[in-house]
C-alpha positions in Angstrom: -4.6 1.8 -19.7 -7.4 1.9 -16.4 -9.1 -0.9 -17.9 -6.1 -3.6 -17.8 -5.4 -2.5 -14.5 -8.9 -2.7 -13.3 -9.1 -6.2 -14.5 -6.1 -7.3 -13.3 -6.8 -6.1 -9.9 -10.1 -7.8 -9.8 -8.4 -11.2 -10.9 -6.4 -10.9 -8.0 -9.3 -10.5 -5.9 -11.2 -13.4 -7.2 -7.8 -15.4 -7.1 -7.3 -14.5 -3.4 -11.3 -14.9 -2.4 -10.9 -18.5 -4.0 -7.9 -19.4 -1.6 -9.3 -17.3 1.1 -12.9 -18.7 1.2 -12.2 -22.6 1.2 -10.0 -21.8 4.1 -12.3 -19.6 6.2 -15.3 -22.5 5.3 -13.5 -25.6 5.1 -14.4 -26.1 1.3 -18.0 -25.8 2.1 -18.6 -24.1 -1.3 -22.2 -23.7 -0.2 -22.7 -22.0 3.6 -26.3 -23.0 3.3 -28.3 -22.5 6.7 -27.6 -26.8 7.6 -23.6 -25.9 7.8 -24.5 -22.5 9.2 -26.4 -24.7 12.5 -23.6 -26.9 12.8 -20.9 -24.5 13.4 -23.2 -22.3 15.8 -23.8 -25.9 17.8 -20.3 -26.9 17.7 -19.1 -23.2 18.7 -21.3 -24.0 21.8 -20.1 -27.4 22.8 -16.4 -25.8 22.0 -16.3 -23.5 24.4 -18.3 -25.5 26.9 -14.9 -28.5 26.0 -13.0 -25.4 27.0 -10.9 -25.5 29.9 -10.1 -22.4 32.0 -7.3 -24.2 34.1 -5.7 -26.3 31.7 -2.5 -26.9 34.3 -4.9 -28.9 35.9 -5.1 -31.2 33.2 -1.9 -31.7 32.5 -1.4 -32.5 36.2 -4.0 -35.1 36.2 -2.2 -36.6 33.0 1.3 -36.5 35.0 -0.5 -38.9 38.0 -1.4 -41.4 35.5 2.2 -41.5 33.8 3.4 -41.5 37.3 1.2 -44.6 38.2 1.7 -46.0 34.9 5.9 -46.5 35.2 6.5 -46.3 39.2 3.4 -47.9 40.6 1.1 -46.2 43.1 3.4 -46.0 45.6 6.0 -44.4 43.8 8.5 -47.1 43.4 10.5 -48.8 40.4 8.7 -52.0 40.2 6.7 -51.7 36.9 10.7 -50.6 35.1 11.4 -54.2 35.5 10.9 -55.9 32.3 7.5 -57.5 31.4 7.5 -61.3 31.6 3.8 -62.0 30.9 1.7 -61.4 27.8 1.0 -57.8 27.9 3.7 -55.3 27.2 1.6 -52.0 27.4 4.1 -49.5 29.0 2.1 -45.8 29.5 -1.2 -45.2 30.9 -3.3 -45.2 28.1 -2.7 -48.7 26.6 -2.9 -50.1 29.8 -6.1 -49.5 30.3 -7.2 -51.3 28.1 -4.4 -53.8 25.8 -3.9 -55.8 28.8 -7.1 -57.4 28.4 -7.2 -60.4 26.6 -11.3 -60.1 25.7 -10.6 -56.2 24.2 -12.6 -57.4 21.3 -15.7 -58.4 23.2 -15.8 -55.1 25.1 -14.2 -52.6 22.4 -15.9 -49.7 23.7 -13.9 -49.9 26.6 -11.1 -47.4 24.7 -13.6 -44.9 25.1 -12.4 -44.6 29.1 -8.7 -44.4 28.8 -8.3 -41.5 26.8 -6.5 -38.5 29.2 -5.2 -34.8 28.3 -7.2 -32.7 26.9 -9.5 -34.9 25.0 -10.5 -36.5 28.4 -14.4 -36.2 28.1 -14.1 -38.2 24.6 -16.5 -40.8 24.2 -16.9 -41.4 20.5 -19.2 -43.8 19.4 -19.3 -45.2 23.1 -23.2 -45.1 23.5 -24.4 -47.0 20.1 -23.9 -50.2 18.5 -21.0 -51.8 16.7 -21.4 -51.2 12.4 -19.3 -53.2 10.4 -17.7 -52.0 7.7 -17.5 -54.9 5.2 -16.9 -53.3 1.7 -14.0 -51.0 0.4 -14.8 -49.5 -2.2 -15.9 -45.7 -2.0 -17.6 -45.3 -5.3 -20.7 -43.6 -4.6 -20.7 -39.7 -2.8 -24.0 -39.0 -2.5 -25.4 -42.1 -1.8 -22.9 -44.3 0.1 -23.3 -48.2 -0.6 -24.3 -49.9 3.2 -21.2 -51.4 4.5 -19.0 -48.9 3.3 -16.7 -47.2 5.8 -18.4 -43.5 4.2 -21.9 -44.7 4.9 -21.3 -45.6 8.7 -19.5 -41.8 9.3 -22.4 -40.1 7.9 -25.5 -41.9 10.6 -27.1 -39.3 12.5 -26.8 -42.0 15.5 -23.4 -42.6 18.2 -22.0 -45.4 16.1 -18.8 -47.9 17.3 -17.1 -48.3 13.7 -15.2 -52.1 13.1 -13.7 -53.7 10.3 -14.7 -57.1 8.7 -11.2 -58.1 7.5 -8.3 -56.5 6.1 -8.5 -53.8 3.6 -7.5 -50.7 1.7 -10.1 -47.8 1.5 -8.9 -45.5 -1.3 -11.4 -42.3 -0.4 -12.4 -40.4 -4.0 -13.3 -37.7 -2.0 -12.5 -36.5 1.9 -14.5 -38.9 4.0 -17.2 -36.2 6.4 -17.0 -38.2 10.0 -19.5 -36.9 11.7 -20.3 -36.5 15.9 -20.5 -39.5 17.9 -18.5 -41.9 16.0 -15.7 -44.0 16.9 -13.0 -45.7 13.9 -11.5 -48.4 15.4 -9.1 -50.8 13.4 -8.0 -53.1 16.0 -7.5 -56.6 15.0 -7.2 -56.6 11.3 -5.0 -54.3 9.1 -6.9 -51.2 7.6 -5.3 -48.6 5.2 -6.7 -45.3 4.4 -4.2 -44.6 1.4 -4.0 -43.4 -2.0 -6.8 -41.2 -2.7 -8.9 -38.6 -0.1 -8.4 -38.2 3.8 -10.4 -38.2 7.0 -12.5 -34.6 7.6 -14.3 -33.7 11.0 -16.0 -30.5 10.3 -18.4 -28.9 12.6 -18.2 -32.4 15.1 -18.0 -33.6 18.7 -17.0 -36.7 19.7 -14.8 -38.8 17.6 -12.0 -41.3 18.0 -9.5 -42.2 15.2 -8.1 -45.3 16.8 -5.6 -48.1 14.6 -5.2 -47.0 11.0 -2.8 -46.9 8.8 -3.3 -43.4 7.0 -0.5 -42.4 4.0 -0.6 -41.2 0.4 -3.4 -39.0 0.7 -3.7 -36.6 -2.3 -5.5 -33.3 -2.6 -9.4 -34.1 -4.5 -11.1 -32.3 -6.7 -14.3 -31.9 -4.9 -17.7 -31.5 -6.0 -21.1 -32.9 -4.2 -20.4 -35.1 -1.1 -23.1 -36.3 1.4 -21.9 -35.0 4.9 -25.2 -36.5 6.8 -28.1 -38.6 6.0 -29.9 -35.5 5.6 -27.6 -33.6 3.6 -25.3 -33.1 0.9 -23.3 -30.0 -0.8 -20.5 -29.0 -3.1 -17.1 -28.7 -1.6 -13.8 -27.6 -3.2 -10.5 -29.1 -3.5 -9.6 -30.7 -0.7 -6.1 -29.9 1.3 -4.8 -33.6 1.4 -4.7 -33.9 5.3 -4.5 -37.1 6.9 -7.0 -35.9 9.2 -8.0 -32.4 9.3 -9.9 -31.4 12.2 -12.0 -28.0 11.5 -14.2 -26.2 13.9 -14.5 -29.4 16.3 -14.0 -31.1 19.5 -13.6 -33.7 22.0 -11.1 -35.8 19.6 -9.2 -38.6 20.2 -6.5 -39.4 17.5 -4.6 -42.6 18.7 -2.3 -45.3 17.9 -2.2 -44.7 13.6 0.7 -44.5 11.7 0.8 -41.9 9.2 2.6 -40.5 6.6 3.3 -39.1 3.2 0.4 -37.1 2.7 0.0 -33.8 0.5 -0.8 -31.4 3.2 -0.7 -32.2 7.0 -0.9 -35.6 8.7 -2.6 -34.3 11.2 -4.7 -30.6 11.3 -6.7 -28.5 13.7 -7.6 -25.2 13.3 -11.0 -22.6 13.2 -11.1 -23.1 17.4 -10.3 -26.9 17.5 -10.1 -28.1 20.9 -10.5 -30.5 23.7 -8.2 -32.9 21.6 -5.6 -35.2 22.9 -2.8 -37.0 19.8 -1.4 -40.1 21.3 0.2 -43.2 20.7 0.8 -42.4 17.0 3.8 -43.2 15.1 4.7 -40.4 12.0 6.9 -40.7 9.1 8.0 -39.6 5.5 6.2 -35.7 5.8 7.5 -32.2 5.4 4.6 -30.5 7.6 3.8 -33.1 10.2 1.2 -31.2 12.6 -0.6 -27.5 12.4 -2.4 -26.9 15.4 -3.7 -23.3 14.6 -4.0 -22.2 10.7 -4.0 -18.3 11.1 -2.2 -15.8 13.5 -5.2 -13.6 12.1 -7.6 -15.9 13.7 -8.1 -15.3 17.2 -11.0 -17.8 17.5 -8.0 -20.4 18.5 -7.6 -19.0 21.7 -9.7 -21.4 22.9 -7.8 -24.6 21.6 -6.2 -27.0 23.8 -4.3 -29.9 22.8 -2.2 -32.7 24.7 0.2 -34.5 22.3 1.5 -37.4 24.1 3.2 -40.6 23.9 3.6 -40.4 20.0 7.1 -41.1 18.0 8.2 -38.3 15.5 10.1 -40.9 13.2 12.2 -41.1 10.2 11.8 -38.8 7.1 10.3 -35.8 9.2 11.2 -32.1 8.3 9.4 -29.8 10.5 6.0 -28.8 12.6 6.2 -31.8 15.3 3.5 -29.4 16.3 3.4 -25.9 14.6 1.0 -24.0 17.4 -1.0 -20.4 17.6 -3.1 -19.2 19.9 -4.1 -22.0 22.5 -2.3 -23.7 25.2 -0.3 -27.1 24.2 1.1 -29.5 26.7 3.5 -31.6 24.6 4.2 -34.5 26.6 6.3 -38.1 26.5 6.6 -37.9 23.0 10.1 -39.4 21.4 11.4 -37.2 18.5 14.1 -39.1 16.9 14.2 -37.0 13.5 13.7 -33.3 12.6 15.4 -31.7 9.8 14.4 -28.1 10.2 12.9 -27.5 13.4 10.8 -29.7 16.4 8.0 -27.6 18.2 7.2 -24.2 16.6 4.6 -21.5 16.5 3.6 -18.2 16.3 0.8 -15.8 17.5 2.1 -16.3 21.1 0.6 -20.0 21.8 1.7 -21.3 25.5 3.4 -24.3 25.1 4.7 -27.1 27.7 6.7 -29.3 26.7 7.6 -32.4 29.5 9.7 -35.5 29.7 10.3 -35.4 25.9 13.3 -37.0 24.5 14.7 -34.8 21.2 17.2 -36.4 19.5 18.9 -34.2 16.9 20.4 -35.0 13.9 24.5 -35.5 13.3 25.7 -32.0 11.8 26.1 -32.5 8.0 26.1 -29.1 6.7 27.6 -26.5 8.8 25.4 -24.3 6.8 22.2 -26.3 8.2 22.2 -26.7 12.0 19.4 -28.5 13.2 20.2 -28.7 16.5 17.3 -26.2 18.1 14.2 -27.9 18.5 11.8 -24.7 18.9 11.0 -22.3 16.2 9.2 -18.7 16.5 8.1 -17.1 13.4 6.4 -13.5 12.8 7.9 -12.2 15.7 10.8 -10.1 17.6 12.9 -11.3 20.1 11.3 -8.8 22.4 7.9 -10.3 21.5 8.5 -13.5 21.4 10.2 -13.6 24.6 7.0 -12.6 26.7 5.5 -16.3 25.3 5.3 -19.2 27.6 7.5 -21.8 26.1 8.7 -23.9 29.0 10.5 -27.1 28.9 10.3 -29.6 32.0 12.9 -33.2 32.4 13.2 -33.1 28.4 16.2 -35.3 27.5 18.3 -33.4 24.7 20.4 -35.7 22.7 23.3 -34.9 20.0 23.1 -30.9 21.3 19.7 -30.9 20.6 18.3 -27.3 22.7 14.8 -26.3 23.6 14.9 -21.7 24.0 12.6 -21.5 26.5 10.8 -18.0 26.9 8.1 -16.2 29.5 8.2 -17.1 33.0 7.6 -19.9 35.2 3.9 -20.3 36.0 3.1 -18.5 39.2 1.4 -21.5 40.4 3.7 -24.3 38.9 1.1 -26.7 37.0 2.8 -29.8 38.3 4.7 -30.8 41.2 8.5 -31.9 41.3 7.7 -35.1 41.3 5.0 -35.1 38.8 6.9 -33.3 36.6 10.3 -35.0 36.5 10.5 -38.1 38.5 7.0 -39.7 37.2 8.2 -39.6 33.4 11.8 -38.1 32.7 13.1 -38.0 29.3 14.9 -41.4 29.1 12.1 -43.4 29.8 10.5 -42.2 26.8 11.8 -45.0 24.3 9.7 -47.4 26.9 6.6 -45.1 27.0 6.1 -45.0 23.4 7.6 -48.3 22.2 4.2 -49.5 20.9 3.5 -46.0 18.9 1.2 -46.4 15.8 -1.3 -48.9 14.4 -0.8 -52.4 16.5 -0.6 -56.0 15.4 -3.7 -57.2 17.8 -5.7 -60.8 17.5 -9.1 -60.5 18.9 -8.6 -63.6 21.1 -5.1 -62.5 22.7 -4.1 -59.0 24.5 -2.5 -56.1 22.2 
């Protein structure tokens, strides 16, 4: 009777190293010595992205919103409402939307990123590519003009669209450093099939999709580099999963109804900022952190700003471990299970949001908290820094707050509170998700 127990024991070891492994490795199903170099070099640049006073960012981001709706010397002018062509209405679109020749100087996005992802520059520093032909039939050898053959150049590259189209991806599409996707001025669709991987990677910008019904792939041998290709396992189905990586800009897409996340970052992610997008339709919306067992996420840091948490949205509007999270301006109009949540004490700050909770249907279902802790005791989880700043609640909506004030506050009154309070969020993120622009007129 050993025997059957012996073998089932082993199953259950080669079951669990099959989950465990494509996990730990990002379905890499060969760690050969080219995947081994990139995560060494993007360990490096990570903790060089990381930032030992990350109050000072926020802070920085809090001037701009400040400037952005009051005007640089603090009064109400810009609340007034926009009579000209450009209706940008937070820092980061009017940088650059107000300008009606954005197509002719594109790489301009590269400077208005702010938050954590600051020092993004994507493809900033090389040429414009094209991408001319949908189709993704080819893994190992990606036809030119093909939105999977410009990712994998070893050069910076500025990625554009030719027209219209919808990419289904056969398998996860490998971006790799130095690249920017930007979908401005036609209508692009990454949908039905695969979704967006940066693995190993520095330097990337997501900027203008429209990313929804990505399903889990199969795997098998994909070419992740000119120089390179291996076998990977089934992919998750993430919108965008973002593995081992950083300086990344994720901005203005709309997403949703994919199998896994819409957006992921985990195996010490950081230097990201989230912005400007507009999320739908999903269960699990945003996992920043896959593992309370992985301390290697100390080091992420991650500003989620301006973005809409829309209609159809169940939970993790982020889920958080580990890292520090400044969860700012963003306008939650639907949750069905919980808002913000996390676990392996993550510091959280969470600023001039607006969390609108749903009308009580069930007495048996209250929805009205907006935080969640999980694999923790009160007494634990109270020592956390979960701090909530001018948030608007809405319908009895409640943020628990735990830890103590910063000792040195991370943002003045007036930064805090009177720069962005919670009502003005509906203006701030009005233009959330992929925009309608025309190369010859401003977004």
């Amino acid at each position: 009777m050993a025997a059957p127990k012996s073998n089932s024991l082993l199953l259950l070891f080669v079951v669990m190293f099959m989950v465990v492994v494509p996990t730990i490795r990002a379905h890499i199903a060969e760690y050969d010595d080219y995947w081994k170099a990139r995560e060494k070099e993007a360990k490096t640049v990570a903790i060089d992205a990381f930032d030992p006073s990350p109050e000072d960012v926020n802070d920085d981001f809090n001037k701009n919103v400040e400037k952005s709706i009051f005007g640089k010397n603090g009064t109400r002018r810009n609340l007034k409402v926009n009579k000209g062509p450009c209706k940008a209405t937070n820092p980061i679109d009017r940088c650059w939307r107000c300008r009606r020749n954005w197509a002719m100087d594109r790489r301009r996005l590269a400077d208005c990123v702010l938050g954590f992802g600051r020092r993004t520059v994507g493809g900033k520093h090389g040429r414009l590519y094209i991408v001319t032909d949908p189709s993704d039939n080819d893994m190992l050898n990606p036809k030119p003009g093909t939105l999977r053959y410009a990712v994998i150049q070893p050069q910076p590259l500025w990625i554009v669209f030719g027209r219209s189209m919808i990419i289904k991806l056969k398998q996860e599409l490998m971006v790799t450093s130095d690249k920017t996707i930007d979908g401005r001025g036609v209508n692009v669709h990454i949908a039905y099939g695969a979704g967006i991987t940066i693995q190993f990677a520095r330097n990337v910008i997501i900027h203008g999709l429209h990313i929804h019904d990505i399903v889990s792939r199969p795997g098998g041998l994909i070419r992740d580099s000119v120089h390179h290709f291996g076998l990977r396992t089934r992919s998750d189905g993430d919108g965008i999963s973002i593995f081992g990586s950083s300086h990344v800009w994720i901005d203005h897409n709309s997403m949703s109804k994919c199998e896994d996340g819409l957006v992921d970052a985990i195996q010490g992610s950081t230097a990201i900022t989230i912005s400007n997008n507009h999320f739908t339709k999903h269960n699990e919306t945003m996992l920043l952190g896959a593992s309370d067992g992985y301390s290697g996420d100390i080091i992420m840091q991650v500003t989620v700003a301006f973005n809409h948490f829309g209609r159809g949205l169940i939970q993790r509007m982020p889920r958080c471990r580990w890292g520090f999270f400044h969860v700012v301006n963003n306008d939650y109009t639907h949750w069905n299970m919980y808002a913000v949540g996390g676990s392996a004490h993550p510091t959280i700050v969470s600023q001039g949001n607006r969390y609108v909770a749903a009308p009580l249907m069930d007495p048996k279902h209250d929805a009205k908290e907006v935080t969640k802790r999980d694999h923790a005791t009160k007494a634990e989880w109270s020592k956390w820094t979960w701090r909530s700043e001018g948030d608007l609640m809405v319908n009895g909506a409640f943020f628990v707050q735990s830890g103590v004030p910063f000792k040195k506050k991370p943002f003045s009154r007036y930064d805090m509170i009177k720069a962005k309070p919670g009502k003005f969020v509906p203006r701030l993120t009005r233009y959330s998700g992929a925009l309608t622009c025309w190369r010859t007129s401003p977004c």
